[in-house]
C-alpha positions in Angstrom: -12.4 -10.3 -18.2 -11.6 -7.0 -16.9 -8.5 -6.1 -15.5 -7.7 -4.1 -12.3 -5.7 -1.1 -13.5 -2.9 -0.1 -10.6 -5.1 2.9 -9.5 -7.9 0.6 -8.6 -5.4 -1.5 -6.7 -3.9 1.5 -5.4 -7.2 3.0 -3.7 -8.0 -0.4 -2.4 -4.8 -0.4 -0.7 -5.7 2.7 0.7 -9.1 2.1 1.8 -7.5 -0.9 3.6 -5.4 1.4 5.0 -8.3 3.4 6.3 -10.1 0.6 7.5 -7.1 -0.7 9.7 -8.0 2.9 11.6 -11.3 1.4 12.4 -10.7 -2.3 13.0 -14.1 -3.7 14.5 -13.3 -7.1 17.0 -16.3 -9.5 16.1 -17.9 -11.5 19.4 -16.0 -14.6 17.8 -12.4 -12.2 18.0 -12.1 -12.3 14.2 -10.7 -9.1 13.8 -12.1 -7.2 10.6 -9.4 -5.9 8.7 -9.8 -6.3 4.9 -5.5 -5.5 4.6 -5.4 -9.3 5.7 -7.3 -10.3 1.8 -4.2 -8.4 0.4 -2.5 -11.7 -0.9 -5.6 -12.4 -2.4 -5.1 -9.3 -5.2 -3.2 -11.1 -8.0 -6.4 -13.6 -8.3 -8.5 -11.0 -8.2 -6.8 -8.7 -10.8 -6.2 -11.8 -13.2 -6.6 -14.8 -14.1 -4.8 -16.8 -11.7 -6.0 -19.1 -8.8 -6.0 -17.9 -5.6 -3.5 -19.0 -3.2 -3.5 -21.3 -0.1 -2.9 -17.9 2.0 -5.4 -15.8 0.0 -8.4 -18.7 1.0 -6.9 -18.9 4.4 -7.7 -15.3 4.9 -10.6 -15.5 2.9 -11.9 -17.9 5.5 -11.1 -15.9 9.0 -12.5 -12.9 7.4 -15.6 -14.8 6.4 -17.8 -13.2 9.1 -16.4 -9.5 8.4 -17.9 -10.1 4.5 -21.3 -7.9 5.4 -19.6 -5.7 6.6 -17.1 -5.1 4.0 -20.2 -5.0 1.5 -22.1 -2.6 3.5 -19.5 0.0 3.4 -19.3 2.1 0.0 -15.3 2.1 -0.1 -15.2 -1.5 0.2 -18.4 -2.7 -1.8 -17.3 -2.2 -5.3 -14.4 -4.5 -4.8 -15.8 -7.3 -2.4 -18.3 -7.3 -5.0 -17.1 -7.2 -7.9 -16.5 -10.1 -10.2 -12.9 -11.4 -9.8 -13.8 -11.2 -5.6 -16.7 -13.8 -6.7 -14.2 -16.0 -8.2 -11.9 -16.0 -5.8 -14.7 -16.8 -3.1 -15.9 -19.4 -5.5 -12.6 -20.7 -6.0 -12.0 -20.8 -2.4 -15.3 -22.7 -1.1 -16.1 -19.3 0.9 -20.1 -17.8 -0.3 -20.1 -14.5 -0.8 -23.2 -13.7 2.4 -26.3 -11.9 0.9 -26.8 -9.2 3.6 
């Protein structure tokens, strides 16, 4: 499995800073903001489960997912394979958009 080095979690860190700029509101008031799948990092990074939190937010951001794939700073790491298995893990399908 690959690991995350701290750059990589560094820049998405600061994408998600970016993206907070340019929060969209969704007709169903989720707000898009991919800061809030923060606590879902460590899973992503390593081997670990995700937590209860990371899920949760997994789950209210569900709808924000095409989004997040349609935009080049955020594809690489929505897509990327420890996102899958923390979707997987959490019951949430990654949307084919």
């Amino acid at each position: 499995m690959k690991k995350v080095s701290g750059s990589s979690l560094w820049m998405v860190v600061a994408v998600a800073a970016l993206m907070l700029l340019t929060e969209v509101r969704l007709s169903n008031a989720v707000t898009c903001n991919p800061v809030q799948l923060s606590s879902c990092l460590p899973a992503i990074s390593s081997s670990t489960a995700p937590s209860s939190t990371c899920c949760s937010k997994l789950r209210e951001q569900k709808p924000c997912l095409c989004g997040y794939l349609k935009n080049p700073n955020l594809k690489q790491y929505v897509n990327s394979p420890g996102a899958r298995k923390v979707a997987n893990a959490c019951g949430v399908p990654l949307p084919n958009c």
